[in-house]
C-alpha positions as CSV (number, residue, x, y, z in Angstrom):
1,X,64.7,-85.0,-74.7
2,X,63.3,-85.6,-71.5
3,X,64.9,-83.3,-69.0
4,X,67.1,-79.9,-69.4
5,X,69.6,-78.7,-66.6
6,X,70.7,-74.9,-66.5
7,X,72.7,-72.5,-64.5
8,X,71.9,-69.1,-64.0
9,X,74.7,-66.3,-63.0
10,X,73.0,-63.3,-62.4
11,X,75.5,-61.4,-61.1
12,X,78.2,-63.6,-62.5
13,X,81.1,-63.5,-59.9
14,X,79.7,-60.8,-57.1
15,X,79.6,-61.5,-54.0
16,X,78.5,-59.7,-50.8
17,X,81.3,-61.8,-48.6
18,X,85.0,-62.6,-48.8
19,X,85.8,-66.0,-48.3
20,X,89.0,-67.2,-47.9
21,X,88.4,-70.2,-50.5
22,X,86.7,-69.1,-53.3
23,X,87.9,-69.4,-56.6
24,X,85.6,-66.8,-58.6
25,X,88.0,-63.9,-57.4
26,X,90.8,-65.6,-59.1
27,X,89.7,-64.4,-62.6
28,X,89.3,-66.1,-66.1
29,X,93.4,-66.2,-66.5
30,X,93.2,-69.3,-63.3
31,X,90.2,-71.1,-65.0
32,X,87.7,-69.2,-62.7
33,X,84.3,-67.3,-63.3
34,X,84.8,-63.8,-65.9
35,X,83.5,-60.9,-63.5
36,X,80.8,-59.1,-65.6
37,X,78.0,-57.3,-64.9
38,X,74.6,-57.9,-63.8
39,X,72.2,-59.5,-66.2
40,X,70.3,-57.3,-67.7
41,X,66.1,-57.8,-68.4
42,X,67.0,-57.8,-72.3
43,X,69.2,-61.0,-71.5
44,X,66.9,-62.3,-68.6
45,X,64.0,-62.5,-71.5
46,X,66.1,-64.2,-74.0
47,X,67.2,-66.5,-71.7
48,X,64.4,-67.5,-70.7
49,X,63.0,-67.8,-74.0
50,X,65.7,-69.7,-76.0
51,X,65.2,-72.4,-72.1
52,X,61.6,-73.0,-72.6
53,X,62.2,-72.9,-77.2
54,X,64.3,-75.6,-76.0
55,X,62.9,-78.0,-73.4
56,X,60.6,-80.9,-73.2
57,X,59.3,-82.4,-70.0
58,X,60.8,-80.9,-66.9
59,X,63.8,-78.3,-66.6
60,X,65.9,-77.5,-63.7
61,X,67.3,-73.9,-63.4
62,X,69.8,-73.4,-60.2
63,X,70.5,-69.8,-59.3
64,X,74.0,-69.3,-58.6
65,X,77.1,-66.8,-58.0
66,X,78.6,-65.3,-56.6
67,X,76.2,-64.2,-54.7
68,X,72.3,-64.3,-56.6
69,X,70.7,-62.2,-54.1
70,X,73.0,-59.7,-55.1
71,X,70.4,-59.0,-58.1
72,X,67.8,-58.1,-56.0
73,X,64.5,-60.0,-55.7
74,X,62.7,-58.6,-58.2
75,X,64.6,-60.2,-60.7
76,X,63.3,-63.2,-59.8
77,X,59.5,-61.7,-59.9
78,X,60.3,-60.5,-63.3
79,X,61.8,-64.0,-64.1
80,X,58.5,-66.2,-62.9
81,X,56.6,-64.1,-65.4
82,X,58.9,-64.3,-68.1
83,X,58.8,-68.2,-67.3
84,X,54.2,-67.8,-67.5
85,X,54.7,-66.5,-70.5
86,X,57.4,-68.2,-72.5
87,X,56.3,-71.6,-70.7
88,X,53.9,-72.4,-73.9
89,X,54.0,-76.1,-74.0
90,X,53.7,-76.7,-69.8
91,X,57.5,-77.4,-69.2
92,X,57.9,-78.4,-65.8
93,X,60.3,-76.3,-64.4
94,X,61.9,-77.0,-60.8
95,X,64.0,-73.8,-59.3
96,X,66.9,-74.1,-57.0
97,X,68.8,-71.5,-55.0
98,X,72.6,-71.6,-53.9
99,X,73.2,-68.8,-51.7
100,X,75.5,-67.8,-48.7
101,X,72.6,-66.9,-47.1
102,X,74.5,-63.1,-45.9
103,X,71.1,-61.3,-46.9
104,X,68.3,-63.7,-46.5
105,X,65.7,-61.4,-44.2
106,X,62.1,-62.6,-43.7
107,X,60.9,-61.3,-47.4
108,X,63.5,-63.4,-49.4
109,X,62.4,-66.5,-46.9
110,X,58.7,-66.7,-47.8
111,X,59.5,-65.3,-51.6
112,X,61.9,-68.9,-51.8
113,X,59.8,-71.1,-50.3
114,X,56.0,-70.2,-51.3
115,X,58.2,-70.2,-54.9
116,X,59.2,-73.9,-54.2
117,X,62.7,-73.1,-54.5
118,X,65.5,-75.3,-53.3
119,X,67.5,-73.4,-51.4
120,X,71.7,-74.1,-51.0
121,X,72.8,-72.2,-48.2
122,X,76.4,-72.4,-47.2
123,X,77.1,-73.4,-43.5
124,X,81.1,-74.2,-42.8
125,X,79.9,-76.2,-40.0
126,X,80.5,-74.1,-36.3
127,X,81.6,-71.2,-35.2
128,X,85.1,-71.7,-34.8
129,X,85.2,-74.0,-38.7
130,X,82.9,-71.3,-40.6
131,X,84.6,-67.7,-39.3
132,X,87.7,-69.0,-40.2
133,X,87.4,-68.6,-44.2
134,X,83.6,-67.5,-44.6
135,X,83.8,-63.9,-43.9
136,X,82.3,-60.3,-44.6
137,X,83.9,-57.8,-46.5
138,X,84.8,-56.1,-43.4
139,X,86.9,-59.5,-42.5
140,X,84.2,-60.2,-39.8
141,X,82.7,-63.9,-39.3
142,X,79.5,-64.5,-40.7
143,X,78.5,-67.5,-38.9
144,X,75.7,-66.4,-36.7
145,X,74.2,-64.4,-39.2
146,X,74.2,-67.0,-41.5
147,X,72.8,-69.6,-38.9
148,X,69.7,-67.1,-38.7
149,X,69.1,-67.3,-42.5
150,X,68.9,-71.0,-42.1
151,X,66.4,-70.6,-39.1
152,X,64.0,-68.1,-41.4
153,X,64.3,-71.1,-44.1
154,X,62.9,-73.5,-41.6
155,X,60.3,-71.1,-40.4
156,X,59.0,-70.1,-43.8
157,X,58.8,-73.5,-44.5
158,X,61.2,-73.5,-47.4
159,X,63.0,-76.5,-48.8
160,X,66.7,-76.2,-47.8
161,X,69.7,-78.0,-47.5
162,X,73.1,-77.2,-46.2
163,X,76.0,-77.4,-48.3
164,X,79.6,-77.7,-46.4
165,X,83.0,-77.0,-48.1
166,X,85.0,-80.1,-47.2
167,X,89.0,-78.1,-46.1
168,X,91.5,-79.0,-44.2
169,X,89.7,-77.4,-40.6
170,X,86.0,-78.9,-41.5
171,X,87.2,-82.0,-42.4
172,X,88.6,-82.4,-38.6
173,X,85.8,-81.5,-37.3
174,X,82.9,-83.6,-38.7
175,X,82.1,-84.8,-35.4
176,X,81.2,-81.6,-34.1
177,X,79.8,-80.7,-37.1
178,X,77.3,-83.3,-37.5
179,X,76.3,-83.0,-33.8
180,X,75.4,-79.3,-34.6
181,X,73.3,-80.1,-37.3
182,X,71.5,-82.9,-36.3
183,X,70.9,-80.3,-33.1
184,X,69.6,-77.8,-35.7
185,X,67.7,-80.8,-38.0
186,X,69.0,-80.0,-41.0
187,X,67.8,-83.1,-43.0
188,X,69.7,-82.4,-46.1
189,X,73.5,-82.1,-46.1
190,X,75.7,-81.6,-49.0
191,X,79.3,-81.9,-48.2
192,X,81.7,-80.6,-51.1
193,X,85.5,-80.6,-51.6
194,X,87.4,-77.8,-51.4
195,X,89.0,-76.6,-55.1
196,X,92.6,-75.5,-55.0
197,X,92.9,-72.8,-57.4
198,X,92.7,-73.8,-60.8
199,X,96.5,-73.5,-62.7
200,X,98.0,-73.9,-59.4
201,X,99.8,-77.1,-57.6
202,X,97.1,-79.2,-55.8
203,X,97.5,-79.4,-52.2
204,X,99.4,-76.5,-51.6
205,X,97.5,-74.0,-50.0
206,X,96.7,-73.6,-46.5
207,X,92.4,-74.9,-46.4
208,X,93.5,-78.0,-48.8
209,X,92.7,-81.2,-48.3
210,X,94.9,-84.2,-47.9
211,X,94.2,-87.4,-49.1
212,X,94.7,-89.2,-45.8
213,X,92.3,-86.6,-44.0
214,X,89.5,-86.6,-46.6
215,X,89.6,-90.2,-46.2
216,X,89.3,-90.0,-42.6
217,X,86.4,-87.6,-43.1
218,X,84.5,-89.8,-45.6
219,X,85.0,-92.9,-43.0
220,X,83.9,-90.7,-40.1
221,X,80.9,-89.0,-41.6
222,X,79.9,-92.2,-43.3
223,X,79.8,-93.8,-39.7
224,X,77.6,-91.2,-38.3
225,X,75.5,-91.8,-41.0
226,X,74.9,-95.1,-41.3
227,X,74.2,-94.9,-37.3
228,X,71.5,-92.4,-38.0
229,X,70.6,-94.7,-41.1
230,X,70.0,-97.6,-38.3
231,X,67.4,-95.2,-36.6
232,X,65.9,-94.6,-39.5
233,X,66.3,-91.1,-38.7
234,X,69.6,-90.5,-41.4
235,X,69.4,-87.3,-43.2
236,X,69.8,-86.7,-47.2
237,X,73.8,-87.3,-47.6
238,X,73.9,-87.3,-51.6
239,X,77.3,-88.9,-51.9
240,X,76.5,-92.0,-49.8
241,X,73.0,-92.4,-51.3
242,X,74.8,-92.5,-54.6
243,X,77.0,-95.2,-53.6
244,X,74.7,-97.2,-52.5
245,X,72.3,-96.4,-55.7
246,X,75.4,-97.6,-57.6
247,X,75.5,-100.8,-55.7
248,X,71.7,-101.2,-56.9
249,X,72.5,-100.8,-60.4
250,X,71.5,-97.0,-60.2
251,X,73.5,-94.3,-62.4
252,X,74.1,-91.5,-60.1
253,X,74.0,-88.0,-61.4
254,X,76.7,-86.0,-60.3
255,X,79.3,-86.0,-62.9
256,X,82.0,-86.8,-60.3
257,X,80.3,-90.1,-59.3
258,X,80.0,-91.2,-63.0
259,X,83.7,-90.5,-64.2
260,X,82.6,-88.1,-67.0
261,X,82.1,-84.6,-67.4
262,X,78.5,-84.2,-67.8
263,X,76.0,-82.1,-70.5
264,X,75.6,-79.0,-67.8
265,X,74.3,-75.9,-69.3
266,X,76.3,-72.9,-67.2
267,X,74.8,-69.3,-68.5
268,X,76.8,-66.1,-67.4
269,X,75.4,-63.0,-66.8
270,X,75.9,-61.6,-70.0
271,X,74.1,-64.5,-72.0
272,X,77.4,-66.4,-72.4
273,X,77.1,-71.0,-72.1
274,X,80.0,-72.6,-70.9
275,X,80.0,-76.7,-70.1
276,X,80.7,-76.1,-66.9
277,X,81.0,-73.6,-64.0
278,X,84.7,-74.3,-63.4
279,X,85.1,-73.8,-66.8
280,X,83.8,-70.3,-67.3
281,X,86.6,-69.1,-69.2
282,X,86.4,-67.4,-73.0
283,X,88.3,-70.6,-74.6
284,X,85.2,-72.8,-73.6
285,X,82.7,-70.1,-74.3
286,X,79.8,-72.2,-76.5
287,X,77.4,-69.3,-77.5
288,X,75.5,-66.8,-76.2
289,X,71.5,-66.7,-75.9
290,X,71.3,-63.7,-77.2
291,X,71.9,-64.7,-80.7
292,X,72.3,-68.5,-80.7
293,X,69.5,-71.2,-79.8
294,X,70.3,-73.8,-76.9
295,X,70.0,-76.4,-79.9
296,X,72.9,-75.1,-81.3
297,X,74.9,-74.7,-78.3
298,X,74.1,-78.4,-77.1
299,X,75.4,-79.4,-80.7
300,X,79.0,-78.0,-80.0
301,X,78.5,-79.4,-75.9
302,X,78.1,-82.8,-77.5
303,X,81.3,-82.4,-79.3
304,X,83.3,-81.2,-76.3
305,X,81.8,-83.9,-74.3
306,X,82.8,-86.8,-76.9
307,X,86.7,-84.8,-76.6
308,X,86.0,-85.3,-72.7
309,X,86.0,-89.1,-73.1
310,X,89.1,-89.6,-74.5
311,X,90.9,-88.3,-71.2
312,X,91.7,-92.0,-70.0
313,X,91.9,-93.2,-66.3
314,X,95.2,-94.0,-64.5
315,X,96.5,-97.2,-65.9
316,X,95.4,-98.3,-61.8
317,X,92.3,-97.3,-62.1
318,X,91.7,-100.5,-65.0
319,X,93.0,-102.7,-62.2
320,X,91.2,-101.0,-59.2
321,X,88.5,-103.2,-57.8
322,X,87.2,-99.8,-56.7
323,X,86.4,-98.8,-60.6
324,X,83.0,-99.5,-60.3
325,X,82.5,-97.4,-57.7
326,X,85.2,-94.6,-57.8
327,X,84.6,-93.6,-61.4
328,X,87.7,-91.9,-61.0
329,X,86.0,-88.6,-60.0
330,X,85.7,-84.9,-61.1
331,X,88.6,-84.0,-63.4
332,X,89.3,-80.9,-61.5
333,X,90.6,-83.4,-59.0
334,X,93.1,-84.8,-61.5
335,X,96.4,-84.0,-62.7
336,X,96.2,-84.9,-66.6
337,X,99.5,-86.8,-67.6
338,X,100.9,-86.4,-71.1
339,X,99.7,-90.0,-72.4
340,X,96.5,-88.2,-71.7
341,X,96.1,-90.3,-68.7
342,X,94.9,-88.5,-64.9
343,X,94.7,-89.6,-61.5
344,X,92.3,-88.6,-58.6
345,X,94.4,-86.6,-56.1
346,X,92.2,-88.1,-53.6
347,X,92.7,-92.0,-54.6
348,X,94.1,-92.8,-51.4
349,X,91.0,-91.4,-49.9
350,X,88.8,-93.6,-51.5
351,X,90.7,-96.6,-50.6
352,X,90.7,-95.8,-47.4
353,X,86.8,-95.0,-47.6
354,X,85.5,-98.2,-49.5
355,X,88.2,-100.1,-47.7
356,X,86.5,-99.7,-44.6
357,X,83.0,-99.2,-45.3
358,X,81.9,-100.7,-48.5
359,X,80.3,-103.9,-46.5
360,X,78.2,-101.7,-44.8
361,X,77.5,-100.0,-48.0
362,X,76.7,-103.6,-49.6
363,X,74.7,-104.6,-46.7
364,X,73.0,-100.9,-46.7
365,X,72.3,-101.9,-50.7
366,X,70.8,-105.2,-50.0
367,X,68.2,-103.7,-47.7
368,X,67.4,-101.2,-49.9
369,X,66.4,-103.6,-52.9
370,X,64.6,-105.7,-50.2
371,X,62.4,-103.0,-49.4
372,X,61.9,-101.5,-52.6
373,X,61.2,-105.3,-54.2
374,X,58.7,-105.3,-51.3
375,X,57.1,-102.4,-52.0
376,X,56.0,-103.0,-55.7
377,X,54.6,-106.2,-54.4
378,X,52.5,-104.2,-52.1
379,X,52.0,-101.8,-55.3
C-alpha cells in the first residue's frame, strides 16, 4: 500500500451553527451522521495507533463534523503527539481541516497553519447567498464573521480553500460570487452540490438544485475560469482540473468523477468505520478501532466495494459520448432502478456542461500536455 485516506469525527454530528441544508441533523433513520459523543482520549489513542499499525508511505487524515473545533484545540495537541509517538516507521502524514470557520480566533489560525493543515472553511458565497441557510443557533447570519476567519487564515499564513455548497440561490449567483472571491484571492475554490435529504424525493426541497440551473452554473463558472485560466491567473477549481486531467489520460480522485464509490475510511467519534460519510448509518458500520485492526476493516470495505460495482449505469449512459467523462457521478445523485440500474439526476446538467464547453476543455488539455511534454525535455 502506498497511501491511506481517513476521516476523523470528533464530535461526530455537533455543530456550533444551524444551517438550513445540512443533513447530519436528520439522524441515522435518513442515512445521515449517528449523533454521539465526543471522542474520547482512550479512542483518540487507538485510533491513532491502529492508522499508523496500518499505513505505509503517506496518510491523509481530514478533520470533519459537524463542527471539529467543537472538541477544543487541545485535542489536536494531544493528537500530534499521539501521531510522534505511534509514527514508528516515518509515515508521512498530511492533515486537513473542514470547518465552518464560526470559532476560528487568532490561536486556532496560527495552531492550523504553523501545523500545515489544510483548512476547508465554508463560505456560501455573499452576504445575501450565505445568511440565507448558513446561520447561528440564535437564527442570525454568520457571513461576516465567517469572512473574518477566512482573513485570520490568510494572515497566519495557513493553507485554505473555500468550499461553496452549490443550491438553488448560489448557483444564481456565481457571478457575484466569483467576483467576491477573486476580490478576496481566494486561490482555492471547492464548489459542492447540495444533498437533498437522504430517503427523501430529489429535488423537492426549497435550496435544491435543478438540472437546468446546475448546468447553467457549471457553464458559467467554467467561463470565468477558463478566462482567468487565459491570464494565467485561474485559481484551484478541482472539478475542472479533473476534467481536463481526464482528457490527459489522468484518473481523477474524487469518487464522483470516477463513477465508483471509492475505499474512504470514515471514523466516528466513538471508534466506529463506515465506507463513507453519507453512509454513517449502523447497517454499514465495518468495525470499530477499538477492537478491530484497519486491516480487517479494509478486508470487509473491499467486499462492499466489489457489491458497489455491480450497481450498473443507465442503459444511456453505454451510449452517451459523455461516458468517458461523466462517469455517471456520485450515487447519492442517483435514483437506483429495480434492474439495479441508476441515473444521475443531474444528466441534463452535464449535457449541457460538456455540450458547451468540452472544446475549450480539449483545447485547455492539449496545452497542458504541450507544456508538461516541454517541461521534461527541459528536465
Amino acid at each position: 500500500m502506498s497511501s491511506l485516506s481517513v476521516t476523523i469525527k470528533p464530535v461526530s454530528g455537533a455543530c456550533n451553527m444551524r444551517c438550513g441544508y445540512c443533513g447530519y441533523t436528520k439522524g441515522p433513520a435518513a442515512g445521515g451522521t449517528i449523533c454521539r459523543d465526543e471522542m474520547t482520549e482512550k479512542t483518540q489513542e487507538q485510533v491513532i495507533r491502529r492508522i499508523l499499525e496500518f499505513a505505509d508511505g503517506q496518510c491523509s487524515i481530514l478533520f470533519q463534523g459537524g463542527e471539529p473545533t467543537l472538541a477544543g484545540i487541545d485535542f489536536y495537541r494531544k493528537w500530534l503527539a499521539y501521531e510522534a509517538l505511534y509514527n514508528k516507521r516515518g509515515v508521512k502524514i498530511l492533515h486537513a481541516f473542514q470547518t465552518n470557520g464560526y470559532a476560528l480566533d487568532e490561536e486556532w489560525c496560527d495552531f492550523l497553519a504553523e501545523n500545515h493543515f489544510l483548512t476547508e472553511i465554508s463560505i456560501d458565497g455573499i452576504p445575501s447567498t450565505h445568511n440565507y441557510y448558513r446561520r447561528d443557533k440564535n437564527g442570525e447570519g454568520t457571513y461576516f464573521r465567517v469572512m473574518e476567519s477566512a482573513e485570520r487564515l490568510q494572515k497566519a499564513g495557513a493553507d485554505f480553500n473555500v468550499l461553496t455548497v452549490v443550491n438553488r440561490r448560489t448557483a444564481s449567483s456565481i457571478w457575484k460570487i466569483y467576483a467576491k472571491y477573486r476580490k478576496m484571492g481566494f486561490r482555492s475554490q471547492q464548489y459542492t452540490v447540495c444533498l437533498d435529504p437522504a430517503g427523501e424525493a430529489l429535488g423537492e426541497t426549497e435550496y435544491s438544485l435543478t438540472p437546468k440551473l446546475y448546468g447553467r452554473f457549471l457553464i458559467e463558472l467554467f467561463e470565468l475560469w477558463m478566462a482567468d485560466l487565459q491570464s494565467g491567473c485561474q485559481p484551484h477549481i478541482r472539478q475542472f482540473e479533473n476534467y481536463i486531467g481526464i482528457l490527459m489520460g489522468i484518473e481523477p480522485g474524487p469518487c464522483e468523477q470516477r463513477g465508483i464509490c471509492g475505499m474512504q475510511t470514515v471514523v466516528e467519534s466513538d471508534g466506529c468505520v463506515y465506507p463513507c460519510d453519507f453512509c454513517a448509518a449502523d447497517r454499514c458500520c465495518l468495525g470499530n478501532l477499538n477492537r478491530d485492526s484497519l486491516e480487517t476493516i479494509q478486508e470487509r470495505q473491499s467486499g462492499l466495494r466489489s457489491a458497489q460495482r455491480t450497481i450498473s449505469r443507465d442503459p444511456e449512459c453505454a451510449v452517451c459520448r459523455y461516458a468517458d467523462l461523466c462517469r455517471g457521478g456520485c450515487r447519492r445523485h442517483k435514483e437506483i432502478q429495480p434492474d439495479g440500474t441508476g441515473k444521475n439526476r443531474f444528466c441534463e446538467s452535464y449535457r449541457m456542461f460538456f455540450d458547451a464547453c468540452l472544446p475549450r476543455m480539449t483545447k485547455a488539455a492539449l496545452a497542458a500536455a504541450r507544456q508538461a511534454q516541454a517541461q521534461r525535455g527541459i528536465g
